[in-house]
C-alpha positions in Angstrom: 0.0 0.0 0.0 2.5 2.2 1.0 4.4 1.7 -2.5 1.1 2.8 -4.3 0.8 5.6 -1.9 4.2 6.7 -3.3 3.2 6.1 -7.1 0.2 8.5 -6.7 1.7 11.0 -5.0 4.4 11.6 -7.4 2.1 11.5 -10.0 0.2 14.0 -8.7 2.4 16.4 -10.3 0.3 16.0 -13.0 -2.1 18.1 -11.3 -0.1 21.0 -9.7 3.4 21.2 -11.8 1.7 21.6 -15.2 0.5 25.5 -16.0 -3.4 25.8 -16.0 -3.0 28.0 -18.2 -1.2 26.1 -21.4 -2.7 23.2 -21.8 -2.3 21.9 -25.4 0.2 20.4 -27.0 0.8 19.1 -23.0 3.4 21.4 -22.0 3.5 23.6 -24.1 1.0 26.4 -25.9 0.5 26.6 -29.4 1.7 30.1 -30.2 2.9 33.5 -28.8 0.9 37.0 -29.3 -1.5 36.8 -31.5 -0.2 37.9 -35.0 1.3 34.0 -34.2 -1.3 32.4 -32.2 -4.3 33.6 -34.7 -2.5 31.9 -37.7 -2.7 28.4 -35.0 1.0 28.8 -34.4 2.1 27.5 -37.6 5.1 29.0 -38.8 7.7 26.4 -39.3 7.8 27.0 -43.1 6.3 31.0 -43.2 6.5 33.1 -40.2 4.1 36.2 -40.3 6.6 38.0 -37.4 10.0 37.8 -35.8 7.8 35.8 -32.5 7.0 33.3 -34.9 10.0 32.8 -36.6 11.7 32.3 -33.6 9.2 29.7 -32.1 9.5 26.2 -33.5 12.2 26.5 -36.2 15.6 28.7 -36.2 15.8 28.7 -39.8 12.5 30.7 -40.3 14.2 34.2 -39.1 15.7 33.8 -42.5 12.2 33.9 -44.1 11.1 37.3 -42.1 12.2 39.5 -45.2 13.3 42.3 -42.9 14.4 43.0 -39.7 11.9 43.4 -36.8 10.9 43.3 -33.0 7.7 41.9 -32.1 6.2 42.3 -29.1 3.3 39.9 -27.8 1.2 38.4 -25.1 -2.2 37.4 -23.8 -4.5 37.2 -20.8 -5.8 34.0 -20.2 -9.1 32.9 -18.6 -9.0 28.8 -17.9 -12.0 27.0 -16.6 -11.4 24.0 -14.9 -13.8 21.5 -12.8 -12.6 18.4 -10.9 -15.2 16.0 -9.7 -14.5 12.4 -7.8 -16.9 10.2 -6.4 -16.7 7.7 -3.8 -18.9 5.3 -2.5 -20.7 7.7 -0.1 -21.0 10.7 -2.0 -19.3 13.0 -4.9 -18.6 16.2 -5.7 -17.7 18.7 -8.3 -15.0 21.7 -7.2 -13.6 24.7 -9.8 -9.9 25.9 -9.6 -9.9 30.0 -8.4 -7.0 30.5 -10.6 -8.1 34.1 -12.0 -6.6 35.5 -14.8 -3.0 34.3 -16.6 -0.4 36.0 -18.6 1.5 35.1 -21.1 4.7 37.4 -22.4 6.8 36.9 -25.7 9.9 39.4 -27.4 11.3 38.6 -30.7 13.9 40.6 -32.2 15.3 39.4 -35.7 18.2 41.6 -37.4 18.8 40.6 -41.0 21.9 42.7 -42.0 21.8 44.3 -45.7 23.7 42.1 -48.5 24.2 39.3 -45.8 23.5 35.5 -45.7 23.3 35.3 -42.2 20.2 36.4 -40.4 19.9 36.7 -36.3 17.4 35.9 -33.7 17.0 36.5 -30.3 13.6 35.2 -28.9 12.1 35.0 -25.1 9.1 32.8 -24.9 6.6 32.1 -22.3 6.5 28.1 -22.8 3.6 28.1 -20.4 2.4 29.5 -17.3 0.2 29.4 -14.4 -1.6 27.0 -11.8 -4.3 25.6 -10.1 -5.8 26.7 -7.0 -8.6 24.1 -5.7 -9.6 25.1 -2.3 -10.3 22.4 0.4 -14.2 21.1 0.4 -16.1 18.3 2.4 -18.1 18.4 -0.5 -15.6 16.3 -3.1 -14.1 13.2 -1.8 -10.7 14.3 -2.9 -10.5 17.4 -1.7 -11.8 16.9 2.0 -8.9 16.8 4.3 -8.3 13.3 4.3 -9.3 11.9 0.6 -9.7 8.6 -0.4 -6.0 7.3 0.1 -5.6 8.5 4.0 -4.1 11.2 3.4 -4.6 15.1 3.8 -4.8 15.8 0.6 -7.0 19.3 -0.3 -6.4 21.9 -0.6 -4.4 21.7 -3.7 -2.2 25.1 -5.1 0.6 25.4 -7.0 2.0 28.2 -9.3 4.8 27.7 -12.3 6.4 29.5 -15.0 8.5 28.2 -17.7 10.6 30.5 -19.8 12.8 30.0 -22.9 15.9 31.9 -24.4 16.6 31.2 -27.7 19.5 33.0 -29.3 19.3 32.0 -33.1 21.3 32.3 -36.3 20.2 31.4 -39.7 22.4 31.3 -43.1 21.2 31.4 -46.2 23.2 28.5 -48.2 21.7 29.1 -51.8 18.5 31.5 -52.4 16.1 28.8 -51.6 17.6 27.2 -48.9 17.9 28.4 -45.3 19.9 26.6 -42.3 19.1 27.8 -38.9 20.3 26.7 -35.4 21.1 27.4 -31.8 21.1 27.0 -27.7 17.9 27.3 -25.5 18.3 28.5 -22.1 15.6 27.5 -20.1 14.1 27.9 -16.5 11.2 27.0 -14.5 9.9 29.1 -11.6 7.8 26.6 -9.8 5.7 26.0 -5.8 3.6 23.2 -5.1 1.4 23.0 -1.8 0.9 20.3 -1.2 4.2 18.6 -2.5 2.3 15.1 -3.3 6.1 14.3 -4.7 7.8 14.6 -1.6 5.6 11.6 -0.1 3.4 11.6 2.9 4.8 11.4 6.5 3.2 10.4 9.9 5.7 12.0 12.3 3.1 12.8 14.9 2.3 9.4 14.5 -2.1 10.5 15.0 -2.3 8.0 11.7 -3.0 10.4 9.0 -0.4 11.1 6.9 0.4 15.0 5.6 2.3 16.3 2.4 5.2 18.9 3.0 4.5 21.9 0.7 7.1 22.9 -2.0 7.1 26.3 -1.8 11.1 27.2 -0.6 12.5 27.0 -4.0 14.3 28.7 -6.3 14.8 29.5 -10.4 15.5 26.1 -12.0 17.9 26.3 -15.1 18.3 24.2 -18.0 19.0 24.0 -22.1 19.6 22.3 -24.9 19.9 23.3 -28.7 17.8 23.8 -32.2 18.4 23.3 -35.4 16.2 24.1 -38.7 15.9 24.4 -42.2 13.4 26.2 -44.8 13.8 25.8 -48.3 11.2 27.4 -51.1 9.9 25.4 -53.6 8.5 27.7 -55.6 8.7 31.8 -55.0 5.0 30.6 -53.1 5.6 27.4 -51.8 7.9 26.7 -48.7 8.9 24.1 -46.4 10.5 23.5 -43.2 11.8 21.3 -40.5 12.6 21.7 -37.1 14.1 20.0 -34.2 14.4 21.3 -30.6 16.2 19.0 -28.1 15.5 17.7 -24.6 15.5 20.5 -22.5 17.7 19.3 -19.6 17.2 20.8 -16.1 19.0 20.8 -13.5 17.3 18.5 -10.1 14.6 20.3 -8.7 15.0 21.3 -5.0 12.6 22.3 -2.1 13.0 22.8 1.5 10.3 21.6 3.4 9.4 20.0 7.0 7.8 17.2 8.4 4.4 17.3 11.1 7.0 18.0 14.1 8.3 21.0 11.9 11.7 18.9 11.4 13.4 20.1 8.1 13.1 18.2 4.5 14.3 18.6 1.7 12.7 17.3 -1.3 14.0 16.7 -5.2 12.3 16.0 -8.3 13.8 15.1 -11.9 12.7 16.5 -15.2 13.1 16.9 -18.8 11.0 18.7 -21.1 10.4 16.8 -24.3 12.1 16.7 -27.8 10.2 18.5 -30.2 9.7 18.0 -34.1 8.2 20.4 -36.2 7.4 20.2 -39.9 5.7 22.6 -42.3 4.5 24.0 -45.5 3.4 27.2 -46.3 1.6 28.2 -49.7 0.9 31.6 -51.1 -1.6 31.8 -53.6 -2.2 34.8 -54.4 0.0 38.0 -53.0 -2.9 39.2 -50.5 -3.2 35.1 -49.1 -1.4 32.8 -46.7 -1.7 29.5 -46.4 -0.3 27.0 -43.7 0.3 24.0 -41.8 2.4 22.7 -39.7 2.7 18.9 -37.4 4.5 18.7 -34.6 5.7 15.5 -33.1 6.4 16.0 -28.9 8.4 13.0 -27.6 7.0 12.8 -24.0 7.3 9.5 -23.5 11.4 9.5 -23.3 11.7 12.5 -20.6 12.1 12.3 -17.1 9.0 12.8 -14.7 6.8 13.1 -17.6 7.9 10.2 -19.5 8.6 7.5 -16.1 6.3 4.9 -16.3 3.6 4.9 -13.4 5.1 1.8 -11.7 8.5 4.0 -11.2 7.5 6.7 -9.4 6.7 8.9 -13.1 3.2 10.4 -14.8 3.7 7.8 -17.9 2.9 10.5 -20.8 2.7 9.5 -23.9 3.9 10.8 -27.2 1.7 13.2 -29.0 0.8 14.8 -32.1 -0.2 18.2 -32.5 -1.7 20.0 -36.3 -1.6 23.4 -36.4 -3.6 25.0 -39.8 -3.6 28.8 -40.0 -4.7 31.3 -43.0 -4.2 35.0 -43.2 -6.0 37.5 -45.8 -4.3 41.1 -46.6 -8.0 42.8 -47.0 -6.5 46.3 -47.9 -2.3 47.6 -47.6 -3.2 48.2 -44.3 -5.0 45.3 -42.4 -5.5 41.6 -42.5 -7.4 39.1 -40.8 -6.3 35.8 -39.7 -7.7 32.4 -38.8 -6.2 29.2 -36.7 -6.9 25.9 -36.2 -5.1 23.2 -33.7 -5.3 19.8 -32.9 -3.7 18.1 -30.7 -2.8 14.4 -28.6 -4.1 14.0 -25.2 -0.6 13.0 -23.4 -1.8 11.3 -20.3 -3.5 7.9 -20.4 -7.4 7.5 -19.5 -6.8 4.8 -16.5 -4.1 5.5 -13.8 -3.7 7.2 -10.3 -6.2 9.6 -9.3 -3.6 12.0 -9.5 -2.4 11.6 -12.9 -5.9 11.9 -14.1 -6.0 15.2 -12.6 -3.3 16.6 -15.1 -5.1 19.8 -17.0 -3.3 18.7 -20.3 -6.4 17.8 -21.2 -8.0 20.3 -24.0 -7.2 19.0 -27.6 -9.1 21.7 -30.0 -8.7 25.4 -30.2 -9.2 27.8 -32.6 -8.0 31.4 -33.2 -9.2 34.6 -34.8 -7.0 38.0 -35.4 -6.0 40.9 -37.0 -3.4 42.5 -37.9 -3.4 46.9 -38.5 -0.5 48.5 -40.0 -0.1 51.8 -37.9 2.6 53.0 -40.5 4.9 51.6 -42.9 7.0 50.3 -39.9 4.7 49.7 -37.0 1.9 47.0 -37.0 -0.7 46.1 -34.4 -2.7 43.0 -33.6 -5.3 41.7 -31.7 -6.5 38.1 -31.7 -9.0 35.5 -29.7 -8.3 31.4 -29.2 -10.7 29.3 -27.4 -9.7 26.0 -26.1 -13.0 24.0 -26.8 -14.2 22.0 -23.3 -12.2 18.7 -23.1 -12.8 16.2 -20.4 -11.0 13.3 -18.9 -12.1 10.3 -16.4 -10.5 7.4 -14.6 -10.8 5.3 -11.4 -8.4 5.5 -8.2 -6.4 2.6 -9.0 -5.5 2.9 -5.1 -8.7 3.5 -3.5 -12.0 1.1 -4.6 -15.1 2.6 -5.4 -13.4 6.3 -6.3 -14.0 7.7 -9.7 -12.4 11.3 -10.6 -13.4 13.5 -14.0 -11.4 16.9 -14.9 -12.9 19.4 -17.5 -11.3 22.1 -18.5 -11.5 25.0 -21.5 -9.6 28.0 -22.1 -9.9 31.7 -23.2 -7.2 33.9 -24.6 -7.3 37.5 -25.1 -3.8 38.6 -27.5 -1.9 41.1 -28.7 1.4 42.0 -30.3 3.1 45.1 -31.8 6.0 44.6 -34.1 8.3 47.6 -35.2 9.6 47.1 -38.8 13.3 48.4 -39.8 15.4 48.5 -42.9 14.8 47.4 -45.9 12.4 44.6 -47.8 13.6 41.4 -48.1 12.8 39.0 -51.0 10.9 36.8 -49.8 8.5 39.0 -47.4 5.1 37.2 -46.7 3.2 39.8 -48.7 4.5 43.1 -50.2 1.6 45.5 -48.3 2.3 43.7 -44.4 5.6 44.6 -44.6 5.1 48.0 -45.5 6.7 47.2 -49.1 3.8 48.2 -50.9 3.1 51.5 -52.6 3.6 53.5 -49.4 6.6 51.2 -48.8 10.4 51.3 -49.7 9.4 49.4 -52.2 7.9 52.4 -54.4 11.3 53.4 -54.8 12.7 49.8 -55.7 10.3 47.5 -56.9 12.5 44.5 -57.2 12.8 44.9 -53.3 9.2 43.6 -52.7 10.2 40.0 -53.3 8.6 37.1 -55.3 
């Protein structure tokens, strides 16, 4: 029993380490600001700004046409419900989490009559928590819950951040190599701190969790590399591969029921990541594309570690990303996203690991994009995660059934400041202020294929 104790309580991480806030793709959300996030995030082949050029594939700075800063970020509005039932009664309790944000900076500087473009992007991976208070009203969430243990309420609050310095090189006019490091960190607090194990040092018989909440930032990397190469002058594609991010171990300090000090570790990895794409231009005022992304959970420490070794036992997932964009006049354009993705964690396991919000699998996005002048551009954009819902038994406790539903609203924005001149391969000549008002008026062969 004990043993199983241990298994749940690790996986219970599933619940409290993983940001209410970003969940799709598992981990990680589907785009930054919403010049991206409107177009679903998929700009492996054809970035639409220097936030998503920089996101899934180094090479696509080199696709940007100009140099640029881009600005972006969202408020975001989860909505998530846990239920359990046990023999004697159930219950149904919402996380108080409030409002989220979301930040991401990209800065891209191609230098004039140079092969070599570079990046510098900061990225919100995901971010957030869950706050379930404690109720008598949900079995799980009642003091002591179905295992014998004090278990609600449950809180925890995480950031994770990447640094991605980038550099791309144009080997021929159609081909484009990109690559570079990722600096990570993970600002995390868990109360309880189901990983750190129950203890029964007063020895009353009920067991408590230590809370996780003396911590500190958490640092870890790995590298990218990318490539783009255009078909046609309107039809591009693109690969990219983001490593493991490795982190260094995970440390809390802590104390028992007698107020003895703990300390308490915990092992992770974020996944491998591969991202292909294709984008198609069909006509100079329309963008077109796609991307699938491939997230390697199952190989990574924490997430990855099967259920009978302490882990969560994700799975490998899929993720499609579909995005269009339409130049209605030189100044404005409206965009639309679609993604789908894998659910990573499996339907039967520990009531814990059922708990995990990575749970919705469809959203779609909506923006627009207003060019203020030739070099300044504004947009604002929606994405609604669409109500997903998961269910399993207590594999430790009989009779004890759990459910978590959860959606997601985002509110975006990003404002990108446009500098020098118009590359040759700029997503459409009136975005990037290469139109008639443009510096393109005075060289037409500037405004790219």
């Amino acid at each position: 029993m004990r043993s199983g104790l241990r298994l749940g309580a690790v996986a219970a991480l599933a619940l409290v380490a993983l940001p209410a806030t970003g969940r799709a793709q598992g981990l990680y959300l589907q785009g930054g600001g919403a010049a991206h996030l409107s177009m679903g995030g998929a700009s492996t082949a054809t970035p639409v700004d220097a936030i998503g050029a920089l996101y899934w594939n180094p090479a696509a700075i080199g696709r940007l046409g100009r140099s640029e800063v881009a600005v972006g970020g969202a408020f975001l509005f989860p909505n998530i419900h846990f239920d359990s039932a046990a023999p004697s009664f159930s219950g149904s309790t919402r996380s108080d989490n409030g409002v989220g944000i979301a930040s991401d900076l990209g800065i891209v500087w191609q230098p004039e009559d140079n092969r070599l473009t570079y990046g510098l992007g900061l990225t919100s991976l995901g971010g957030g928590g869950v706050n379930f208070p404690g109720t008598f009203a949900n079995p799980s969430l009642s003091g002591i819950g179905p295992l014998g243990n004090v278990q609600g309420p449950i809180w925890s609050n995480i950031g994770l951040l990447q640094l991605t310095p980038t550099a791309a090189y144009k080997v021929t006019d159609r081909f484009t190599f990109g690559f570079g490091p990722t600096v990570s960190v993970a600002f995390t607090g868990f109360d309880p701190a189901y990983f750190g194990g129950a203890d029964d040092a007063n020895g009353d018989g009920v067991g408590t969790f230590p809370t996780g909440t003396h911590s500190r930032p958490f640092w870890g990397g790995g590298v990218r590399a990318g490539l783009v190469y255009s078909v046609t002058d309107r039809v591009d594609v693109g690969f990219g591969y983001t490593s493991p991010q490795w982190f260094e171990t995970w440390k809390y300090y802590a104390r028992d029921e007698l107020g003895r000090p703990r300390t308490l570790f915990l092992t992770a990895t974020l996944p491998a990541i591969y991202s292909w794409g294709v984008g198609y231009r069909p006509t100079d005022k329309l963008l077109l594309s796609a991307d699938l992304r491939y997230f390697a959970y199952g190989s990574t420490d924490l997430f990855g570690t099967p259920l009978k070794d302490g882990g969560l036992g994700w799975r490998d997932v899929f993720a499609v990303a579909l995005g269009s964009r339409y130049q209605v006049t030189d100044r404005a354009a409206l965009s639309l996203g679609y993604v789908y993705n894998d659910n990573p964690i499996p339907s039967v396991g520990t009531l814990f690991n059922v708990q995990g919000p990575a749970v919705i699998q469809h959203t779609l996005a909506v923006g627009t994009t207003v060019n203020l002048t030739d070099s300044t551009a504004a947009s604002l954009g929606y994405a609604y995660g669409f109500p997903n819902t998961i269910t399993g038994p207590v594999r430790e406790a009989v009779g004890v059934g759990t459910k978590l539903t959860a959606e997601l609203q985002q509110l975006t924005f990003t404002l990108q400041f446009k500098f020098g001149g118009c590359g040759r391969k700029a997503v459409t000549p009136a975005e990037y202020g290469c139109g008639p008002a443009g510096p393109a008026a005075a060289d037409p062969a500037r405004a790219g294929g």
